[in-house]
C-alpha positions as CSV (number, residue, x, y, z in Angstrom):
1,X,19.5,-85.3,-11.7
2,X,20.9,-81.5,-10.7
3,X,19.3,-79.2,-9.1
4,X,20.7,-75.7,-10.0
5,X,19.7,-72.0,-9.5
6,X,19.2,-69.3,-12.2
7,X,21.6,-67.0,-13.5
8,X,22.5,-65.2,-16.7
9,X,25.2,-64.1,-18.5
10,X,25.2,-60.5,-20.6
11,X,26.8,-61.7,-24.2
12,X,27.4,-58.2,-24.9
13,X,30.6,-56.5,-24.2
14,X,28.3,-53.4,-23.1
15,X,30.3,-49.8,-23.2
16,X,27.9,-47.5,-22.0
17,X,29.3,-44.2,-23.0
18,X,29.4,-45.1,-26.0
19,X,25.8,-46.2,-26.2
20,X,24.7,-43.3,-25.0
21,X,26.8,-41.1,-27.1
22,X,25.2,-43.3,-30.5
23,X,22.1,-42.8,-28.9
24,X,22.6,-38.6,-28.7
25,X,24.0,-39.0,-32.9
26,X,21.1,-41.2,-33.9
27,X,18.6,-38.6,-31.8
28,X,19.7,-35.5,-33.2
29,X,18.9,-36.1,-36.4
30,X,15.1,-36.0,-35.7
31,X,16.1,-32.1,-34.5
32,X,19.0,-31.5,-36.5
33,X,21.0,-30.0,-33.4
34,X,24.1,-32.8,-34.0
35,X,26.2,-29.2,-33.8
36,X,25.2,-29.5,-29.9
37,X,26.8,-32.7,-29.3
38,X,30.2,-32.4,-26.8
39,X,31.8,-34.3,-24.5
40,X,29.1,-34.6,-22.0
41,X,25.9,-34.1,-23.9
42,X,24.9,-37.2,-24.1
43,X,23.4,-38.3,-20.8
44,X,21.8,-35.0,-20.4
45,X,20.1,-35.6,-24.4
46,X,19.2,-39.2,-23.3
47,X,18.2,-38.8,-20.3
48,X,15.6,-35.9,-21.5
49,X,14.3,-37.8,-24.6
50,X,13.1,-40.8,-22.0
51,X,11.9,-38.1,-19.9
52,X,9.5,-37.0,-22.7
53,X,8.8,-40.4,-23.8
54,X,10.7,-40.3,-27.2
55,X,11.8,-43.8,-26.9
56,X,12.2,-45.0,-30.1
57,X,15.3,-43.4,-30.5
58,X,17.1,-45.5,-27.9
59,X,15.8,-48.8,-30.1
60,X,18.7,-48.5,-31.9
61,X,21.1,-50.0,-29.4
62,X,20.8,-53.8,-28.3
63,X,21.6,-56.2,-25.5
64,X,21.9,-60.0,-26.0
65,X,21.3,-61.7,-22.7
66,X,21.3,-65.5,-22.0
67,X,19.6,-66.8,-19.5
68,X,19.4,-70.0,-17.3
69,X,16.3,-70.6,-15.9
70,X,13.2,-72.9,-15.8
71,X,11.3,-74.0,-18.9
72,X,8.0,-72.4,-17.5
73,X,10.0,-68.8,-16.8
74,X,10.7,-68.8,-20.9
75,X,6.9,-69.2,-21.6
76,X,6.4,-65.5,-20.2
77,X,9.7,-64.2,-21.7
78,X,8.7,-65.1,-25.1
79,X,5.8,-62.9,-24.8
80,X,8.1,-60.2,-25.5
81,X,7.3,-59.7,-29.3
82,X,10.3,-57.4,-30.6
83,X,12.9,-59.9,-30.0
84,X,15.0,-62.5,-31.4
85,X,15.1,-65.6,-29.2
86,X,17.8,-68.9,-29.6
87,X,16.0,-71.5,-27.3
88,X,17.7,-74.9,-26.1
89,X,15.5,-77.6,-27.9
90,X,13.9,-80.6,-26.1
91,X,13.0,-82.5,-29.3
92,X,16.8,-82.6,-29.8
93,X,18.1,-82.7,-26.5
94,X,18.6,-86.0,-25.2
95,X,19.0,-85.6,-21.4
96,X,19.7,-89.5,-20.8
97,X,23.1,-90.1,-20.8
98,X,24.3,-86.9,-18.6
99,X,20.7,-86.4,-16.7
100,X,18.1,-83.8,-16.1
101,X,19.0,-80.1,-15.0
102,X,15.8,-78.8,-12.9
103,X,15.9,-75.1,-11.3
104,X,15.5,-74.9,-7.4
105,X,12.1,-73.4,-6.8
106,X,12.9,-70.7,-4.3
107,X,9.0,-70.7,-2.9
108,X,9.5,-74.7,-1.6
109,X,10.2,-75.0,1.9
110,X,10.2,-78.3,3.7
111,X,7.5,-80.8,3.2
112,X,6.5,-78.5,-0.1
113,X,10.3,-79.1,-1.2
114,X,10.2,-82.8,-1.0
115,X,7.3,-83.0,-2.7
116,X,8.5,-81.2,-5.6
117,X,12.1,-83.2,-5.0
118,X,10.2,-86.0,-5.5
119,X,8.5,-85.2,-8.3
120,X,11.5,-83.9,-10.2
121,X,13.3,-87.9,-10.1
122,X,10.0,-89.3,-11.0
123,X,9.6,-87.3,-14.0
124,X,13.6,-88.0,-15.2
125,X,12.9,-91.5,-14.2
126,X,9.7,-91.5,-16.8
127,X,12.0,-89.7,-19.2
128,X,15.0,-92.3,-19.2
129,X,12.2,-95.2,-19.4
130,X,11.0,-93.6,-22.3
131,X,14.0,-93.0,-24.3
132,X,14.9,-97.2,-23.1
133,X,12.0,-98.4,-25.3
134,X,12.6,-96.8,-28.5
135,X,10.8,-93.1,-27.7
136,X,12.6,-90.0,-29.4
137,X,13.3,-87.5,-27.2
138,X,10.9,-85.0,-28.7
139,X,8.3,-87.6,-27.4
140,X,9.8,-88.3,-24.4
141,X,9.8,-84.8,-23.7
142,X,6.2,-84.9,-22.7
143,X,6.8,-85.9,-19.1
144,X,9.4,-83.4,-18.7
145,X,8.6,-81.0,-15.7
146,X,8.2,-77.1,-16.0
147,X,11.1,-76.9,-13.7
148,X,13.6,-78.3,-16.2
149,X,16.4,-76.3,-16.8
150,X,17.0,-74.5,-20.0
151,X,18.7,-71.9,-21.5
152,X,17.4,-69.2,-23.8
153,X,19.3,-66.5,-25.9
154,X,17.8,-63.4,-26.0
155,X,18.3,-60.0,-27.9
156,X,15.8,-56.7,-27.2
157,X,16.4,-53.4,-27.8
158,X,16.9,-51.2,-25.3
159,X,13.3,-50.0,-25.6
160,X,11.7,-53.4,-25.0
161,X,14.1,-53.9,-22.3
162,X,12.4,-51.3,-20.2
163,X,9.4,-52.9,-21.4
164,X,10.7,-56.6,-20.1
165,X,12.2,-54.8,-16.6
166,X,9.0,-52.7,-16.3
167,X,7.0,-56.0,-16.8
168,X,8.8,-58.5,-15.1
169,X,10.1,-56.7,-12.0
170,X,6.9,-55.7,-10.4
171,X,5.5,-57.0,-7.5
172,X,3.0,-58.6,-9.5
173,X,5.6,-60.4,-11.8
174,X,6.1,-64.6,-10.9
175,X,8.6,-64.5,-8.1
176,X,10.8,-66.7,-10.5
177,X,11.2,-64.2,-13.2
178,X,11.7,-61.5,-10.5
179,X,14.5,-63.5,-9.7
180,X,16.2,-62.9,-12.6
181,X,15.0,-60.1,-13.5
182,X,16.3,-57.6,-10.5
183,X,19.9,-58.9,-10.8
184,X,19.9,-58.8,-14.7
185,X,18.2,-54.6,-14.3
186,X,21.0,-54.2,-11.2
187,X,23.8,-54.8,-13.9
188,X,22.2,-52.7,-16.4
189,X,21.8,-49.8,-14.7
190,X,25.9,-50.3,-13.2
191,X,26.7,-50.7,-17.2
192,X,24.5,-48.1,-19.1
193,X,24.0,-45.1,-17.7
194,X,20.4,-43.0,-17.4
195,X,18.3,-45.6,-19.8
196,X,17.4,-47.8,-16.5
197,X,18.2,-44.9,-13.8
198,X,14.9,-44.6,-13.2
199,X,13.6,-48.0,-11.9
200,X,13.8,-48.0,-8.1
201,X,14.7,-51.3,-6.9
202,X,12.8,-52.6,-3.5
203,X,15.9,-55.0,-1.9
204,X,13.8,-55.9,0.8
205,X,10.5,-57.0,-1.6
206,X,12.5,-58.1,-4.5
207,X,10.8,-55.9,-7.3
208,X,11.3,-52.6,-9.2
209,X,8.8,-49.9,-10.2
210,X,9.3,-46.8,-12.4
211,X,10.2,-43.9,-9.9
């Protein structure tokens, strides 16, 4: 068994002048002002059409993300419905030979952490002796812990990731999927300007609200 942490990685090579400068040609049309567009109209056009809460427009562009995280963290980001999700599979899986991946829970201190150290073994220890006697892993899969590891492709718009930063950075959002969440919205906003400049990121709480 290895314990790991999250991360992600941004499958996009992300070029956000250009973004916003599609953004500004796709906009325009609803105004028929594309004679306005210059060298630095763009962030002024995108950043007012998010101001008046013409969004749409910016669903145009894409980001593909993948993320590494715990199975139970996936269950709430596939409540995001305009998406396109690749998902490792545990019915094909077979963790056996090379062992279980499980996230580090960052709430576990101490006694808690043994617990759930504990826990973790038995459950790949269930897993192997399952798969020993004959089981498929898409059966042995059912003693599998929410902390195992997987990884999950994922594609929104730039729309629904407002949505999915809105959602899943607030205070109120599982502290797992904060965790994510913050560093994944951090490298947005350094990559694409104005779409995300207006989340305000609390270091010292580890969540993000609109300003």
């Amino acid at each position: 068994m290895k314990i790991i942490k999250p991360s992600f990685i941004i499958e996009d090579k992300i070029s956000g002048k250009e973004i916003l400068k599609n953004i500004e040609r796709y906009g325009r049309t609803c105004y028929k002002s594309e004679s306005k567009i210059s060298y630095n109209s763009a962030k002024k056009f995108v950043a007012r059409i998010i101001k008046m809460g013409h969004e749409s427009v910016i669903e145009h562009e894409k980001i593909t993300v993948r993320v590494i995280c715990d199975r139970g963290v996936t269950h709430e980001i596939v409540r995001h419905r305009i998406a396109s999700y690749s998902q490792e599979s545990t019915r094909y899986c077979n963790y056996k030979e090379k062992g279980i991946k499980v996230i580090k829970p960052l709430f576990f201190k101490g006694k808690q952490y043994k617990i759930w150290e504990k826990s973790m073994k038995d459950s790949e220890k269930a897993y192997n002796d399952l798969i020993k006697t004959g089981a498929t892993p898409q059966e042995a899969r059912s003693v599998l812990p929410n902390s195992l590891k997987t990884e999950i492709v994922i594609t929104y718009n730039l729309r629904e990731w407002r949505h999915f930063f809105k959602l899943r950075c607030s205070l109120a959002a599982h502290p797992q999927i904060r965790e994510i969440a913050i560093p994944l919205l951090k490298e947005f906003q350094k990559k694409i300007p104005i779409i995300f400049d207006d989340f305000l990121i609390n270091e010292q709480r580890n969540c993000a609200i609109i300003k």
